[in-house]
Every structure is written in C-alpha cells, then in structure tokens.
KEKOL-152333 format. One record per residue (C-alpha): residue in three letters; y, z, x. Coordinates in steps of 0.1 Angstrom, whole numbers, plus 5000, padded with zeros to 4 digits. Each point is the difference from the previous one (the first is absolute). Example, Ala and Ser with C-alpha at 12.3 -4.5 7.8 and 13.67 -1.06 7.14 Angstrom:
residuo, north, up, east
ALA, 4955, 5078, 5123
SER, 5034, 4993, 5014
END
This chain:
residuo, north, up, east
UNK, 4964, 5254, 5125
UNK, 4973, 5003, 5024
UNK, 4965, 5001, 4993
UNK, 4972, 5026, 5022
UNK, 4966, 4989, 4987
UNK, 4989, 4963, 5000
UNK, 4979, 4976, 5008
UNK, 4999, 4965, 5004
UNK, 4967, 4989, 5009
UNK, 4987, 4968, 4988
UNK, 4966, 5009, 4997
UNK, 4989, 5031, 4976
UNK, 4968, 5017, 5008
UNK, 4979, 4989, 4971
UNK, 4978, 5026, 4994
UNK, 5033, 5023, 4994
UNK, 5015, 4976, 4977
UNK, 4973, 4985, 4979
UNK, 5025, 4969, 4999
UNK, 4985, 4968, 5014
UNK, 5031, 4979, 4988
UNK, 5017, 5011, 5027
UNK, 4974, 5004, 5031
UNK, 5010, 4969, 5020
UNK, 5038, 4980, 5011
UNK, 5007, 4968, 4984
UNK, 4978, 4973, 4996
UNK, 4995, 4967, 5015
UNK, 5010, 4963, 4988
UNK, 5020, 4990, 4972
UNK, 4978, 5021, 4975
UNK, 5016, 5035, 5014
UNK, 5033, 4989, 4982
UNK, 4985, 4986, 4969
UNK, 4979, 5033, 4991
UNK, 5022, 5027, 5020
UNK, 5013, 5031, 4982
UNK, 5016, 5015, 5029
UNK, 5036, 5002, 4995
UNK, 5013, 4986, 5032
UNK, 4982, 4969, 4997
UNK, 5012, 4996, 4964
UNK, 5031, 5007, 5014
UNK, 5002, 4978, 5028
UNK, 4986, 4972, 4970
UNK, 5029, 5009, 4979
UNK, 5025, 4996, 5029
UNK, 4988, 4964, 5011
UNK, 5001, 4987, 4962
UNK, 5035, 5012, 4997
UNK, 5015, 4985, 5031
UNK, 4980, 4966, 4990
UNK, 5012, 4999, 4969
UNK, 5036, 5010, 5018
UNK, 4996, 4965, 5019
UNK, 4990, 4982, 4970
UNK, 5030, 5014, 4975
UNK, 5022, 4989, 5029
UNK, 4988, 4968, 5003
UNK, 5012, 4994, 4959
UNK, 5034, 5017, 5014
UNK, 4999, 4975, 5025
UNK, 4998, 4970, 4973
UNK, 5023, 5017, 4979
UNK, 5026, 5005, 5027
UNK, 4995, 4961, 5014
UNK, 5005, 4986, 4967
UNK, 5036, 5023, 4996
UNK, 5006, 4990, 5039
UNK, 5025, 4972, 4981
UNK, 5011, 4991, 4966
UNK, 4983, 4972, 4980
UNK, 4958, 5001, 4996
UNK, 4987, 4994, 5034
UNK, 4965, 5007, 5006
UNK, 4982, 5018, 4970
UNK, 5003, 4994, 4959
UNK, 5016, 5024, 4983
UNK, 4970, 5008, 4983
UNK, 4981, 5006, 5036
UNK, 5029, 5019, 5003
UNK, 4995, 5023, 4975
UNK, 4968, 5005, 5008
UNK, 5009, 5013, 5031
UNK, 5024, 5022, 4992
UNK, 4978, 5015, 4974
UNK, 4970, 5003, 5028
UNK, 5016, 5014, 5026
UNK, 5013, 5031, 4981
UNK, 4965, 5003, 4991
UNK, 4983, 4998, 5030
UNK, 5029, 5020, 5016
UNK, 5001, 5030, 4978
UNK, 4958, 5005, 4992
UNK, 4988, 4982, 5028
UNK, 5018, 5012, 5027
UNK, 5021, 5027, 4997
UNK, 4980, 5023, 4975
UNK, 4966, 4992, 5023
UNK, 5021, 5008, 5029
UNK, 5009, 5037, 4989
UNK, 4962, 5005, 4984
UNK, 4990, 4992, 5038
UNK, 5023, 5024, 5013
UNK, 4988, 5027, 4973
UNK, 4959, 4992, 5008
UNK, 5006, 5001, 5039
UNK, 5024, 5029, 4997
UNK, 4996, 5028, 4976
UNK, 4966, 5009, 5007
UNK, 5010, 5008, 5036
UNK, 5034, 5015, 4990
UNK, 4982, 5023, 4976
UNK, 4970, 5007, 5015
UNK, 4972, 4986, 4981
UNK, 4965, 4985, 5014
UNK, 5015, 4963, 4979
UNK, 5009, 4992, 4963
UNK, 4988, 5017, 4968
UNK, 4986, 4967, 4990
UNK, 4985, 4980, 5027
UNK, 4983, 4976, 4979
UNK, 5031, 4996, 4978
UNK, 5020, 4994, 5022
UNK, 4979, 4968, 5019
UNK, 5000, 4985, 4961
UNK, 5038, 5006, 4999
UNK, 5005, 4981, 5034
UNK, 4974, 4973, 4995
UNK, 5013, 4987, 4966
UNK, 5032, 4992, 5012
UNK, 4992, 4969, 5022
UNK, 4985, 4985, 4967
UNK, 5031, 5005, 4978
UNK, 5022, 4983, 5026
UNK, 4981, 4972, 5003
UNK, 4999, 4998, 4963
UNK, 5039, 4999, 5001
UNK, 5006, 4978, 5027
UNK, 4972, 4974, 4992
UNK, 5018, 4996, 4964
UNK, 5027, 4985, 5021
UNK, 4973, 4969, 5012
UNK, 4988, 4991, 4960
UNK, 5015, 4983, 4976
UNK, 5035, 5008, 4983
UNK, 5003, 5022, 5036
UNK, 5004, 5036, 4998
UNK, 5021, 5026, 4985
UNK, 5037, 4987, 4997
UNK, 5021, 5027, 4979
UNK, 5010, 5023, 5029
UNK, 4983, 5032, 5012
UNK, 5009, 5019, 4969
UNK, 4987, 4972, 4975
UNK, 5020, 5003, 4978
UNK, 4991, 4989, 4961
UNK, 5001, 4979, 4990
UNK, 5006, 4979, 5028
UNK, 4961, 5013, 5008
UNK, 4988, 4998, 4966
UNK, 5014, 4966, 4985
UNK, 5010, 4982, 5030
UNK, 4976, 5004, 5027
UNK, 4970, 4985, 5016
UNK, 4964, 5003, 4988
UNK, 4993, 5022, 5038
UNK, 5023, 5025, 4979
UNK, 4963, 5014, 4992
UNK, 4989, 5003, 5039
UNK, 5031, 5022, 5007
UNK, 4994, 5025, 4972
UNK, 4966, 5002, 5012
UNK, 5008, 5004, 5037
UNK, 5031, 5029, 4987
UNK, 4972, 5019, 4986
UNK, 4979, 5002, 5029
UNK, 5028, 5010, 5019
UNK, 5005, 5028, 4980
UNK, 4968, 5012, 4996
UNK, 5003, 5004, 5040
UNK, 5030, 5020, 4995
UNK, 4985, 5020, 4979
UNK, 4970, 5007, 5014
UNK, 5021, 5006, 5033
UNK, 5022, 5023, 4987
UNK, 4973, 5021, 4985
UNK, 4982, 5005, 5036
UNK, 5031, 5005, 5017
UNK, 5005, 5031, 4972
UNK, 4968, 5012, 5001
UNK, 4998, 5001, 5033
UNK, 5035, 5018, 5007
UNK, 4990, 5024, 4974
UNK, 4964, 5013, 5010
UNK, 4995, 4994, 5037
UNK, 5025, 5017, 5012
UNK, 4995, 5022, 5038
UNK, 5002, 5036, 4993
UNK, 5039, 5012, 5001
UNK, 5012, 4969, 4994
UNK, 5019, 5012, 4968
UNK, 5024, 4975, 4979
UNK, 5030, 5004, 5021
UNK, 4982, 4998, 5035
UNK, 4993, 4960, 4983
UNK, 5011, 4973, 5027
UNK, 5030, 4985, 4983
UNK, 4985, 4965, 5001
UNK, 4964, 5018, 4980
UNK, 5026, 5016, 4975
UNK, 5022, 4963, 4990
UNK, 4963, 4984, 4999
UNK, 4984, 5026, 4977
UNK, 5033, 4996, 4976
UNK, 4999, 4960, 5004
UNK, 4960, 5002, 4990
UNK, 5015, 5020, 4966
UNK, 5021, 4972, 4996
UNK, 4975, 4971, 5003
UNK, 4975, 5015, 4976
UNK, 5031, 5002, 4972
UNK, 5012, 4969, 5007
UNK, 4972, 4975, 5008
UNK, 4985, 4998, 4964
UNK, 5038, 4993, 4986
UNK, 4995, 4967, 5021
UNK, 4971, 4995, 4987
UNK, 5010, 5003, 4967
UNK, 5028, 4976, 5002
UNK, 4979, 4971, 5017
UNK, 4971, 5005, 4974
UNK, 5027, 4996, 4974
UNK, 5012, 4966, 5022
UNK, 4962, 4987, 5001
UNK, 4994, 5004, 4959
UNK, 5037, 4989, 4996
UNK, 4993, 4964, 5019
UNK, 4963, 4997, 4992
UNK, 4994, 5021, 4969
UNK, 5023, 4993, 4977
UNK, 5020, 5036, 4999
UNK, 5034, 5002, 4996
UNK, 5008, 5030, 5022
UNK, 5034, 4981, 5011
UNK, 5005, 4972, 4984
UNK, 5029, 5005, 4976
UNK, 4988, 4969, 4973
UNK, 4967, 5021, 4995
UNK, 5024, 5036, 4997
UNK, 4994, 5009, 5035
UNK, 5025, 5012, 5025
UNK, 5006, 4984, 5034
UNK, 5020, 5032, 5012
UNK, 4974, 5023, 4991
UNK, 4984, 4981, 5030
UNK, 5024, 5014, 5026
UNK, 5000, 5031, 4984
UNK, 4962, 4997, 5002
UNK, 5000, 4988, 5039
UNK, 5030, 5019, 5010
UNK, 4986, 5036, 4993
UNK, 4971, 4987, 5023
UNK, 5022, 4984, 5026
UNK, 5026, 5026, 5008
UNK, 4975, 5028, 5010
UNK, 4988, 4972, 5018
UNK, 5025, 4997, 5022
UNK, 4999, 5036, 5011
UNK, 4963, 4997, 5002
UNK, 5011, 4971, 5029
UNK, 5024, 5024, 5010
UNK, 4988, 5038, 4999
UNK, 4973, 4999, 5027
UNK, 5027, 4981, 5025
UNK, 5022, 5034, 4996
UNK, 4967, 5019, 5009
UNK, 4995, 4977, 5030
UNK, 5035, 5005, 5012
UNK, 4996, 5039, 4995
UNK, 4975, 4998, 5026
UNK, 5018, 4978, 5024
UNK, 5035, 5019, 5006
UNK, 4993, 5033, 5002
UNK, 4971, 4989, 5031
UNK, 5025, 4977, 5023
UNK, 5031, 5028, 4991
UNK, 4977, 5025, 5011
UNK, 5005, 5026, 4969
UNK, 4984, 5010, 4971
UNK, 5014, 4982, 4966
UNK, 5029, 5012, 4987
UNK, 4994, 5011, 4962
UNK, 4961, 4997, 4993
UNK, 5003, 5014, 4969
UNK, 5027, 4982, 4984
UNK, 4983, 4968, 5015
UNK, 4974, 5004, 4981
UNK, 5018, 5009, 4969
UNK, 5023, 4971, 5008
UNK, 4971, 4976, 4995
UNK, 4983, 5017, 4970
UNK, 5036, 4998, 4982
UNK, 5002, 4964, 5009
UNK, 4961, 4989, 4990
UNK, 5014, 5016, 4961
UNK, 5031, 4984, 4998
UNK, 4984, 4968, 5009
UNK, 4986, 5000, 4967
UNK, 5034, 5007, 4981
UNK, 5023, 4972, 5018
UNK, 4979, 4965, 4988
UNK, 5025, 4984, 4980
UNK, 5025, 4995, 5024
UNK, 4985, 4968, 5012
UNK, 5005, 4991, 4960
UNK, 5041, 5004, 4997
UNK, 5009, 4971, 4990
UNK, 4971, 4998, 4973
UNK, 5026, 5016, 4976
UNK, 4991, 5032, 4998
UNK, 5017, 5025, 4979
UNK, 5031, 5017, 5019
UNK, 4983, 5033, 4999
UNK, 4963, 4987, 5018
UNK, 5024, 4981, 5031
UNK, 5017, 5032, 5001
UNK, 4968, 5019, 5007
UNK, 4985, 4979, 5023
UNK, 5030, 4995, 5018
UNK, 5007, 5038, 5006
UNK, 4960, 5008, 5009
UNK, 4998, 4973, 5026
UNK, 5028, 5013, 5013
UNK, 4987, 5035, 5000
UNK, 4970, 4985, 5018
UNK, 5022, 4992, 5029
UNK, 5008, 5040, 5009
UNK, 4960, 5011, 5008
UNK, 5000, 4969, 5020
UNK, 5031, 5006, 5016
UNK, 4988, 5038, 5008
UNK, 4971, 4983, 5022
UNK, 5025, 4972, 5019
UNK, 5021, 5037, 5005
UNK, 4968, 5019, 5013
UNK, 4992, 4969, 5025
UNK, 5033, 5002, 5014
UNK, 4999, 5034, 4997
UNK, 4967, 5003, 5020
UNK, 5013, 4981, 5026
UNK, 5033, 5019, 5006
UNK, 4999, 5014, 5034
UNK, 4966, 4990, 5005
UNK, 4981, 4986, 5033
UNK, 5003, 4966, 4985
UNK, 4977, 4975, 5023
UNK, 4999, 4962, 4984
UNK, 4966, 4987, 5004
UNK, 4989, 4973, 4978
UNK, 4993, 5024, 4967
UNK, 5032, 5014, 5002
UNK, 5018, 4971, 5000
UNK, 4982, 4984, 4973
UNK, 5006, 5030, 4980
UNK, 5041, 5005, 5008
UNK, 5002, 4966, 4990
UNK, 4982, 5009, 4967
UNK, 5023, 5027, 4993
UNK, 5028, 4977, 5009
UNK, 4992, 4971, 4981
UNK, 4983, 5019, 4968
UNK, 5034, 5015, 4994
UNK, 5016, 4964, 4999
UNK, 4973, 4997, 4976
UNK, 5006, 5025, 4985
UNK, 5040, 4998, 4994
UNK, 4993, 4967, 4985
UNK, 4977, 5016, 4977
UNK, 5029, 5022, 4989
UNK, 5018, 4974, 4996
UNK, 4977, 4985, 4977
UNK, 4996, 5028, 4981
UNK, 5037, 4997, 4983
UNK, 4993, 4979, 4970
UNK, 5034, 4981, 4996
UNK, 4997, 4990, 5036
UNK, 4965, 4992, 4997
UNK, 5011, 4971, 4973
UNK, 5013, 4985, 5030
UNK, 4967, 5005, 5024
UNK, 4977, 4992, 4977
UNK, 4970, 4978, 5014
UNK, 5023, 4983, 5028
UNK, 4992, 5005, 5036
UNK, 5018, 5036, 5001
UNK, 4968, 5014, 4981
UNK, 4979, 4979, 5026
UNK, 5016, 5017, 5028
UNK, 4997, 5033, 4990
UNK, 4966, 5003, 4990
UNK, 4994, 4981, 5035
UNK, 5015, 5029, 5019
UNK, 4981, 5026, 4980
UNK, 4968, 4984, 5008
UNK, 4998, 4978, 5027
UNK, 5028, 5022, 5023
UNK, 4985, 5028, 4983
UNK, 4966, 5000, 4991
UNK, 4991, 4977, 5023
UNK, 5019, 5011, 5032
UNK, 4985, 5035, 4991
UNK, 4965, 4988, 5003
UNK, 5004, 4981, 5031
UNK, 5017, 5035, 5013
UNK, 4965, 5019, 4987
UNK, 4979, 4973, 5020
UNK, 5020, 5002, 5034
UNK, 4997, 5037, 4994
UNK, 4963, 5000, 4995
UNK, 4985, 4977, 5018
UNK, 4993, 5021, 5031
UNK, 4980, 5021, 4977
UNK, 4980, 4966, 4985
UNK, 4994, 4984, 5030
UNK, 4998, 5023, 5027
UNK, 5026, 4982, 5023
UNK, 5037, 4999, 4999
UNK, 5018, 4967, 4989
UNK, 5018, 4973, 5018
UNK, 5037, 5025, 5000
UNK, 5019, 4964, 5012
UNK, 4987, 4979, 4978
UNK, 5004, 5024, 4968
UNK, 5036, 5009, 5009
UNK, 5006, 4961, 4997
UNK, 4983, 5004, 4965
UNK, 5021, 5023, 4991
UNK, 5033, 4982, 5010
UNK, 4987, 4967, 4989
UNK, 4995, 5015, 4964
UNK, 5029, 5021, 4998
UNK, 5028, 4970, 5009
UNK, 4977, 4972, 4981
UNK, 4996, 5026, 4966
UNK, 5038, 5003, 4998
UNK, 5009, 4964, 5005
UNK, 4975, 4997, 4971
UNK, 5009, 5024, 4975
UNK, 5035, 5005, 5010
UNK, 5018, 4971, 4987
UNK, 4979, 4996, 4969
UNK, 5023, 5027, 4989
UNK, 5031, 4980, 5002
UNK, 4982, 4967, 4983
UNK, 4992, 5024, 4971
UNK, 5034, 5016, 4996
UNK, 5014, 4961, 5005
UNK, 4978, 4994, 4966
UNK, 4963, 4982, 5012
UNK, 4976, 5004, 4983
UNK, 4962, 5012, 5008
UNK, 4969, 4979, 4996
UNK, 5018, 4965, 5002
UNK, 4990, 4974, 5021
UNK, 5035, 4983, 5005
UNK, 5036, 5013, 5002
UNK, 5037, 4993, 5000
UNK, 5014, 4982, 5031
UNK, 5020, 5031, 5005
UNK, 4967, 5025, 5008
UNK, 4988, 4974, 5027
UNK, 5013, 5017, 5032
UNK, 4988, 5034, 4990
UNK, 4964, 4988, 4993
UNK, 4995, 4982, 5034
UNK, 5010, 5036, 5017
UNK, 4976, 5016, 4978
UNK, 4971, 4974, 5002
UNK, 5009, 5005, 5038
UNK, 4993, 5034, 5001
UNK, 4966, 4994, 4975
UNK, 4986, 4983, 5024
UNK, 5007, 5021, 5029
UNK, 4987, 5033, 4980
UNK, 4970, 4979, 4995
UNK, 4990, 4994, 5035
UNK, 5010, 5035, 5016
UNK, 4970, 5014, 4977
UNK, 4979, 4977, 5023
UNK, 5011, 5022, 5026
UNK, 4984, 5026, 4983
UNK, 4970, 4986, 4999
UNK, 4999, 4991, 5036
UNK, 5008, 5043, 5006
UNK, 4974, 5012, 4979
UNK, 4974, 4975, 5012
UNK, 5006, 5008, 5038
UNK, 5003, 5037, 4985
UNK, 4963, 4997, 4987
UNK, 4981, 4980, 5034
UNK, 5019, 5024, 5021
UNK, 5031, 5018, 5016
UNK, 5008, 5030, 5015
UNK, 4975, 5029, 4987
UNK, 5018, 5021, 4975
UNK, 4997, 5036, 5000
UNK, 4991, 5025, 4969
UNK, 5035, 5003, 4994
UNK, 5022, 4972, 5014
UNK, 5035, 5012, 4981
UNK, 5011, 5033, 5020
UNK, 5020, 5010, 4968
UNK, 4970, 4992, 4976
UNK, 4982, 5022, 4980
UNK, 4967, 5001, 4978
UNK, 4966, 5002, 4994
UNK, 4999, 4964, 5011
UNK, 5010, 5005, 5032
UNK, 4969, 5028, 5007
UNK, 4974, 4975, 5003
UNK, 4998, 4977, 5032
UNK, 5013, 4965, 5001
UNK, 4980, 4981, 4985
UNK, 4991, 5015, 4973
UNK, 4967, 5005, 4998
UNK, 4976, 4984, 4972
UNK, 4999, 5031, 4984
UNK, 5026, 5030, 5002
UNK, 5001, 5035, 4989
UNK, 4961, 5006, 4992
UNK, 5010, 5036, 5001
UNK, 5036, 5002, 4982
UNK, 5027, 5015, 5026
UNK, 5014, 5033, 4987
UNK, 5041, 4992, 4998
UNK, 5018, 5032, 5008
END
C-alpha cells in the first residue's frame, strides 16, 4: 500500500481553504490542551490519563497484594479491603485500559487512514475532558463517610443495593459519565473511519488495527447503555424504593447478572479487540512480510464482536440455570475460541520464515500472543460448566481474566507505545532501558498470575481478605511478583519521559518491515497531517 499524492504541511494557505481553525500549530500554555480539537493532542491526553490511572489501580493491587502477603488481617479492614478490590477493577478497566486504546485510536487512525483529524473534533475534547471528573468522583467516595464502593467490580445486587454504603450514589454517577465517554468516543472513531477516508483506501486496504477499532466502537455503542441500565436500576433500587432485585419486593437478584453480564462480556472483547489490531500491526513489520490472511482477520474479529453478545451467561453457571441455557452457553463460548484461535494461527503464521528482528514491540507483542493463549486455554477451561462448579469465583477465574487483560491487553498497548513512539516524539527510545522493561514485566507478570492458578484449583476463594494456612506460601510468591510488576512500569515511565526530552532523532519510518500511511509523514508528526488526503494505490 503506498500512497503518490500527499502532503503534510502544517500550515494550509488560507485563502485556498477558507478554514481558519486550522491556520496555525498548537497553542501555548496549559489552555492549548484544555480547548484543543486536534487529535494528537487529545490523544497524547488520553494516553497520560490511562497510564496515571494505570499507577493508581496498581497502587490498590499493591494494598490488596500486602494484606494477602500472609494469613491473618494485617494491615487493612476487610471492609477497606473491599473497597479496594472493588476500585481497582474500576479504575483498571475504564480508567486505564479502555482510555489507553481510545488514545491509540485518536493518535492513530487519522494517520493510518488518511484524514486531516477526527470527524468530531469538538466531540471528542468533551469525551476526553469528562473523564478526569468521573474518576475523581469514584476515588474521592473512597475519603467520605461509610468509604466507597465495597461489592466488587461487578456490584452485584444486592450486595450493591441492600448492603452498601451511602457513596453507592457517587459510583453510579461517575459509571455514567464514563459511558457517556465511550459513547461519544465510539461514535467519532466510526464516523471518522466511515467518511474521511483517502481516496483508494477501500474496506479491505483498512489497517488491521483501524478495522478491530471500528468493530470495538460497534460494540461500545450496544453495550454502554446496558450498563447504564443496570446501575440506574442499582441507584432507584438503594435510594428509590424499587425493587428491581430485591426478592421480598418480587424482584430478581439474577436478573442483575443477566442484566450486567450482557454488558460485561462484550466488554471484555472491547478490552481485547483493538490489542489484536495492535498486534496485527506489530509482526508482520519486525518479520518483514505482509500479514498472513487479511481477510479472514478481519472476519475473525467481526465473528467474535457477535458472538460476544450470545456467550453472557457463562459467568452465571452455577446460578441454576436450566440444563438446556448452560448447554448453550457452554458450546458458544467455546465456539468463540476457533475465530480467536484463527488470529493466534495467522500470527504464527505471519511470522513463519519471516526476517524476524526482536526490538522492543516485537517482544512485547510475542509475549502477548504467548501469554493470551494461556489466557485463553483457561478460558476454555472455564467454559465447561461441570468444571466451572469447581472454579467458580476462586483465584483460577482471577488468573485468567489477569492474563487476558493485563498479559494481554495490557502488554499489547505497551507493544503499540514502544512501536510508536518514534513517530510521537520524533526521537528513538532508550533500546536498553526498554528491553529491561520488557524482561522485568514478562518474569514479574508470570510469578503474578501464574500461581494464582494453582490457589484456585486448590479451592481459595476471590475477594477475601484472609485465607487457610495452607495458601500462605503461594501468596508470598505472588505478592512477590505484584510488587515487582508494579515497579518495572516505573521503568516505563523513565523510557517514555527520556523518549519525549530527547534521544536519537527518529526517521519517517523507523521499522524497516513497517507499513502505512503513518509512516509517510516525518517524525514528528506534524500538528496537522494530510491537509490534502494521500491517494492509496
């Protein structure tokens, strides 16, 4: 894919364009990034947020993990406890890895597509700027009386209707601006994919990583207002007098996970779908070859963003559902596993014989495929209702969703940032100091996540503060590793920073295997890109 006409001047001649929006580079001070519509900044904004709130969601793992270092209550109560396991899943899922990919998608697929910025400039500085105030509704609930939400991530009624603090009102509140972000995210990111197109750049010539976002941005607009739904129902449940779920007034507390569930399990390929769009990107430039199977690829996703929406009860089996329901779920989420195994098989396959060089990206990204299908086998197993009686909410399930998301989702985004940088900052990262990244995260990650898998088979169970005598060793190796994982992502920090004041200067295209629209215009990127849309041929 190459493209013959473009241009990538920052300044447009005015009296051609009759656009003064765009006649000038950024502004200065701290108003350029309260006002700014340009896409890279809102970008760059979205990036930050996320790896702040990254540091702050670790930080309640870090409690969490001190207070399991050893059986018995040591440092927090086990309703601070709570609280913190409930937070961090929180913060972690919409505050930093959900920001993280709408980054990506803001910086990115205006560049990979050819457009001048976003459909929805304006927009899309609202959808950024209300975030900061729905976090710091959440996490200030945690400072007022009766502390903050305590029923787990997935609130649960009625443990959040009947038996939760007054600050129950503060999280619904904070939920709902998150996903009117989302929303109003996801919109831009389709409108924008649709209509601003460069000439010849049909469906199919789609960078994989524009394709899973458009497809995840379907997702979020069906999905967002089902969570919604179910916290409005929590609020008028706990403050309102309803009876939604509360059997004694003929509600039903397992309509509740039926309710949250058909919102939570496209969710998790929401978390998910961009990372495999991000990793599509990444193998075939450091094997030096095109991808193998575009098409089926794409199809792939699109089969998996529709069966996301048919395999919800399956975090329910041991509600007692009918025979015939488990038996349904259990055979779609298994059939979810094959389009996700064809893209793990057109990775590998992509890399087969390739020119395989391991820079930072690529390692970040063979460890995603690595670890995701770890993640992913556990899923399977999972998915087999008798067995699941047995995993149930012990640490098995907390292990596997870990690998999915922090292994996955999270290595995968880290992988997208190494690979990018160059083009963001203009200079080439510290190489030494981000291959100790790498290794730091990888060994610390598995001494993590690992062994939770054996604690769950072994029969603890998730969310509780204290333990049997016989879990103690396990949970000092994994506390161990928690806190290791934790301070290798300072590392990060210290690479991006000495990224950003200065390095080596990067070239247009810093990835001799990489190709894309992106890597036309020079490093840097300038303020504004493609004035004139580049004809892809």
């Amino acid at each position: 894919m190459t493209s013959t006409t473009h241009d990538t001047n920052t300044v447009l001649d005015p009296a051609s364009h009759g656009d003064e929006h765009h006649d000038h580079g950024p502004a200065k001070g701290i108003m350029r990034w309260v006002l700014t519509t340009n896409h890279k900044d809102i970008g760059t904004l979205y990036l930050w947020f996320s790896f702040i709130m990254f540091l702050i969601g670790g930080a309640m793992a870090m409690v969490i993990r001190a207070e399991l270092f050893q059986p018995g209550l040591q440092l927090v109560e086990p309703n601070f406890f709570n609280q913190m396991t409930t937070v961090h899943g929180l913060v972690m899922v919409f505050g930093a890895v959900m920001p993280a990919f709408t980054g990506l998608a803001n910086w990115m697929i205006p560049l990979m597509i050819g457009a001048p910025d976003m459909a929805l400039p304006r927009m899309n500085n609202w959808s950024f700027w209300i975030l900061p105030f729905a976090f710091l509704i959440l996490i200030s609930s945690l400072f007022m009386e009766g502390g903050g939400p305590n029923f787990g991530w997935t609130f649960y009624a009625p443990l959040s209707t009947n038996y939760s603090p007054d600050t129950t009102a503060l999280f619904v509140f904070s939920v709902h601006i998150m996903g009117i972000s989302s929303i109003m995210g996801a919109i831009n990111v389709i409108v924008t994919i649709v209509n601003l197109r460069a000439p010849g750049m049909t469906w199919m010539k789609l960078p994989l990583f524009v394709w899973t976002w458009l497809i995840t941005a379907f997702l979020l607009i069906m999905v967002m207002p089902v969570l919604a739904g179910a916290v409005t129902m929590v609020l008028t449940d706990k403050f309102f007098g309803t009876s939604f779920f509360d059997a004694a007034g003929g509600g039903d507390p397992v309509m509740f996970q039926h309710i949250f569930w058909f919102f939570g399990h496209p969710e998790v390929y929401i978390m998910i779908l961009p990372s495999f769009g991000i990793i599509s990107s990444i193998v075939p430039a450091f094997s030096r070859k095109k991808l193998f199977g575009y098409s089926s690829m794409v199809y792939a996703t699109a089969s998996i963003a529709i069966l996301s929406f048919l395999v919800w009860a399956h975090h329910m089996f041991t509600t007692g559902m009918p025979l015939a329901g488990e038996l349904f779920f259990m055979y779609c989420t298994m059939l979810i596993a094959v389009p996700t195994g064809v893209k793990i098989f057109n990775w590998v396959a992509t890399m087969w014989r390739g020119a395989l060089s391991f820079e930072t990206p690529m390692l970040f990204a063979l460890a995603f495929i690595i670890l995701f299908t770890i993640g992913g086998f556990s899923g399977l197993m999972l998915a087999i209702t008798p067995a699941d009686y047995q995993y149930h909410d012990t640490y098995f399930v907390v292990a596997h969703f870990h690998y999915v998301l922090v292994s996955g989702a999270v290595f995968s985004i880290m992988a997208a940032a190494y690979y990018w940088l160059p083009k963001w900052t203009g200079h080439m990262y510290d190489d030494t100091l981000s291959k100790w990244h790498f290794w730091c995260s990888l060994i610390s990650v598995n001494v993590l996540f690992f062994p939770m898998h054996f604690v769950g088979l072994a029969g603890m169970p998730r969310r509780i503060p204290d333990y049997a005598l016989q879990f103690a060793d396990i949970n000092q190796i994994v506390s161990i590793g928690g806190f290791a994982f934790g301070l290798s992502q300072l590392i990060f920090l210290v690479v991006v920073i000495k990224c950003i004041r200065g390095g080596a200067p990067a070239p247009a295209k810093p990835w001799e295997g990489a190709e894309g629209l992106e890597w036309e215009v020079p490093s840097p990127a300038p303020y504004h890109t493609f004035t004139t849309p580049p004809e892809v041929k």
